[in-house]
PLY file of the C-alpha trace (Angstrom):
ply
format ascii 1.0
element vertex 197
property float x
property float y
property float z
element edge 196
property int vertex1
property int vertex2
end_header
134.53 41.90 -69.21
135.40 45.48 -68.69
138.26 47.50 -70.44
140.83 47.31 -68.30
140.59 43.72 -67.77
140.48 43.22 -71.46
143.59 45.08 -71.95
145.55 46.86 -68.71
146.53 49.86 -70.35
142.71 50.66 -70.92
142.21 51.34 -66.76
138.85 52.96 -65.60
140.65 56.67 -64.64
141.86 56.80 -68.18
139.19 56.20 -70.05
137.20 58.58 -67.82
139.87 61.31 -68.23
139.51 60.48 -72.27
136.06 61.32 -72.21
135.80 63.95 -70.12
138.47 65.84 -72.55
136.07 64.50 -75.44
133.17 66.11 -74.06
134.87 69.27 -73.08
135.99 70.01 -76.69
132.72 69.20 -77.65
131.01 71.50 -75.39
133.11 73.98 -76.66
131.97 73.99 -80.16
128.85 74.21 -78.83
129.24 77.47 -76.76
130.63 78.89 -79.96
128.00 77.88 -82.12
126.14 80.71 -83.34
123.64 79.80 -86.13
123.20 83.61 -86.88
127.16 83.74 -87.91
126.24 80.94 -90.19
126.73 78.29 -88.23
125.43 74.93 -89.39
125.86 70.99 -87.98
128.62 70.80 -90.46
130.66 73.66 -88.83
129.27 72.27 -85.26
130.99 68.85 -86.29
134.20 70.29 -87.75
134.88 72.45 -84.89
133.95 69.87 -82.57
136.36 66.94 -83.85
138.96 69.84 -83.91
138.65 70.54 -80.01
138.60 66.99 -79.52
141.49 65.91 -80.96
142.83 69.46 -79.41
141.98 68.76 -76.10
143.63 65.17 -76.47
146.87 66.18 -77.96
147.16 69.07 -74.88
147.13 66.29 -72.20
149.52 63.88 -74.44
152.07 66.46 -73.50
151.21 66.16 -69.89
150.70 62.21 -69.44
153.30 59.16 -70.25
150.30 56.89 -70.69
148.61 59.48 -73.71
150.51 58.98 -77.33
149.39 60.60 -80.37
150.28 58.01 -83.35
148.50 60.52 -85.76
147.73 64.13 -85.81
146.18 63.95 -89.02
142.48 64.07 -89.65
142.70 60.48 -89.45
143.59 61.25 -85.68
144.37 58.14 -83.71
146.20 58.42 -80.02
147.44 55.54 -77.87
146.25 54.93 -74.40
149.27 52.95 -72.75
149.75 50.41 -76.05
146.36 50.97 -77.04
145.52 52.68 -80.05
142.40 54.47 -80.28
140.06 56.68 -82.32
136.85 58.57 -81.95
133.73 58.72 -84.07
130.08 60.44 -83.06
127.44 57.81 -83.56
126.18 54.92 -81.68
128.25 52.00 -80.48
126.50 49.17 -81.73
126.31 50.81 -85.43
129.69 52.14 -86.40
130.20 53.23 -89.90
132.22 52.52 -93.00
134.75 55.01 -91.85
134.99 54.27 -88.63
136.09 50.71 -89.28
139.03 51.61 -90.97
142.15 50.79 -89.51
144.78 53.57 -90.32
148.67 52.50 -90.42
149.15 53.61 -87.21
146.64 51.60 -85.58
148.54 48.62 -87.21
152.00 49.53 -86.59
151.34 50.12 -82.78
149.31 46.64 -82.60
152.12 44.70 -84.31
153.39 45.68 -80.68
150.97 43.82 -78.58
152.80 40.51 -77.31
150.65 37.57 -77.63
150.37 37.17 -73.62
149.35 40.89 -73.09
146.28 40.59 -74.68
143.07 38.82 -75.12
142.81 38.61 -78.67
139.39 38.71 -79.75
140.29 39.17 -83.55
143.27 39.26 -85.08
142.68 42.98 -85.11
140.65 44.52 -82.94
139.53 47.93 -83.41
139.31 50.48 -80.06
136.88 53.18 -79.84
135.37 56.16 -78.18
131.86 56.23 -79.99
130.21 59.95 -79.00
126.20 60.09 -78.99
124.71 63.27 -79.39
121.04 64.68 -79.20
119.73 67.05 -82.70
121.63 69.87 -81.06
124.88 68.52 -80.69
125.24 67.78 -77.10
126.01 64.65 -75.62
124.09 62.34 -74.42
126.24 59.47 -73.65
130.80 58.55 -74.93
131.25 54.73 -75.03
134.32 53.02 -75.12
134.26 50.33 -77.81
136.37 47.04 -78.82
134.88 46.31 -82.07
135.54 42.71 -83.90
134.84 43.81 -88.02
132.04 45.89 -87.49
130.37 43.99 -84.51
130.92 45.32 -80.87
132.36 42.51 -78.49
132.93 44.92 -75.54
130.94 48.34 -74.68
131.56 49.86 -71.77
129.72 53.85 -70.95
132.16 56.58 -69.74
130.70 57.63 -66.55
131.12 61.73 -67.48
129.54 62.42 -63.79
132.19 61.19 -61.95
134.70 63.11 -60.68
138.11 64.24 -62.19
141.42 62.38 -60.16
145.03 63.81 -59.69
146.17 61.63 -62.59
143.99 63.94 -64.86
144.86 66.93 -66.41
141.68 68.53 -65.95
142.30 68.03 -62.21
143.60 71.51 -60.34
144.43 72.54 -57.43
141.11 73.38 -55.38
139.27 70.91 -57.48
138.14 69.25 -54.41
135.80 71.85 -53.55
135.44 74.11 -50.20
132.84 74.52 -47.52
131.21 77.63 -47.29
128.73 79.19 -44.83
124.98 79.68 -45.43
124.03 82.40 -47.12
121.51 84.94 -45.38
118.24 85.55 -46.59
115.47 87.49 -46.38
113.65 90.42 -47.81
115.67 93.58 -49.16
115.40 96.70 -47.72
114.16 99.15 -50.13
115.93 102.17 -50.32
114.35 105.72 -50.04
115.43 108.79 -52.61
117.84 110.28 -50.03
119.77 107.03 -49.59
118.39 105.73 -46.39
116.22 102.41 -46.02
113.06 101.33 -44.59
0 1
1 2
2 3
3 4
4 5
5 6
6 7
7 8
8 9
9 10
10 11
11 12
12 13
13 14
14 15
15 16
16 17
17 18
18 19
19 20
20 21
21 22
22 23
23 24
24 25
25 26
26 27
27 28
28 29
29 30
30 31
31 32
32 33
33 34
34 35
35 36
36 37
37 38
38 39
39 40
40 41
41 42
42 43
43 44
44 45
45 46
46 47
47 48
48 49
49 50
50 51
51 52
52 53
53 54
54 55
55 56
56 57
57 58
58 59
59 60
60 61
61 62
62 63
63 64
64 65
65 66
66 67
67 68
68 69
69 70
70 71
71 72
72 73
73 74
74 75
75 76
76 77
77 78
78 79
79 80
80 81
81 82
82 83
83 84
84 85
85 86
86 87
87 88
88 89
89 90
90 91
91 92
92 93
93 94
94 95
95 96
96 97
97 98
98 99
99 100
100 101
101 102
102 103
103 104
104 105
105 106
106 107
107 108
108 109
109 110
110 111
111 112
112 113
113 114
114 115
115 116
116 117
117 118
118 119
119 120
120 121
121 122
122 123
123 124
124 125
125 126
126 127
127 128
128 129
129 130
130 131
131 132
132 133
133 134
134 135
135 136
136 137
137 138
138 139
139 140
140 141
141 142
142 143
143 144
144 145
145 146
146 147
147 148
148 149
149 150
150 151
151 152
152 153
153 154
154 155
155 156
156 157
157 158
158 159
159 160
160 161
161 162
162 163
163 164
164 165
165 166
166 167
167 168
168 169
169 170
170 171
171 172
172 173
173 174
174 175
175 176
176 177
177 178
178 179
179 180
180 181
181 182
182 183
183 184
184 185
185 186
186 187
187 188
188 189
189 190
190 191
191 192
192 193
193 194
194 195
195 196
């Protein structure tokens, strides 16, 4: 089963534009991380859930299907009716923290009518679990539907594809242009007096 047939809000094009905005806030901790300033994994993971969670409440402002139900540290945004967190560890081993439900997780399910979604528990938890190597940088963002603390549906963001129109990280000129070979070959070299060889 993937996402979006579990639950349509959850379509492929927004969970891609989700993790793309994950992993750009990400990144951007890690240009700024400078272990001569004092910079440890600590400041690395504080400055990275704070781009997150920045980059995500940017494009809430931009797209009706992107909700933020908390802008607290306990950060949770809504994809369509969805409600949805994000934690950096592996999908298949979330921790203590990461299966707690905040309030507005269960407000905005006591939406869900019974015929909009597959109920796999009575309260299923949605997640965006971010892998990272011993520097930082990611290796892999998965979206998860956990049931308690056990997965029941994993699907991996594919971060190479390309950004859509829907997405606010899609501009103008995204698309790309074609541009002519470049020439090569051996440089002149120059004499004292300004002429070449």
């Amino acid at each position: 089963m993937t996402p979006w047939e579990h639950h349509a809000s959850l379509s492929r094009d927004r969970l891609v534009t989700i993790g793309k905005l994950i992993e750009r806030g990400r990144n951007r901790a890690l240009d700024r991380f400078d272990a001569d300033a004092g910079c440890t994994g600590w400041t690395l993971g504080c400055e990275a859930f704070a781009f997150q969670k920045h980059r995500i409440e940017v494009a809430a402002a931009e797209l009706d299907w992107l909700e933020i139900l908390n802008p607290t540290m306990q950060f949770v945004f809504a994809i369509g009716e969805v409600p949805v967190r994000f934690y950096r560890g592996e999908p298949d081993d979330p921790n203590v923290r990461t299966l707690k439900q905040s309030f507005s997780e269960l407000q905005q399910l006591s939406l869900f009518g019974a015929d909009e979604l597959v109920k796999l528990t009575a309260e299923p938890l949605y997640r965006f679990a971010i892998e990272t190597d011993i520097d930082g940088a990611i290796t892999a963002i998965t979206f998860v539907v956990l049931a308690g603390d056990t997965p029941v549906l994993t699907w991996q963001v594919p971060l190479d594809e390309p950004i859509t129109k829907i997405s606010p990280l899609w501009v103008e000129g995204s698309e790309g242009v074609t541009l002519p070979a470049p020439s090569v070959g051996i440089a002149a070299k120059r004499k004292k007096d300004g002429t070449t060889e």
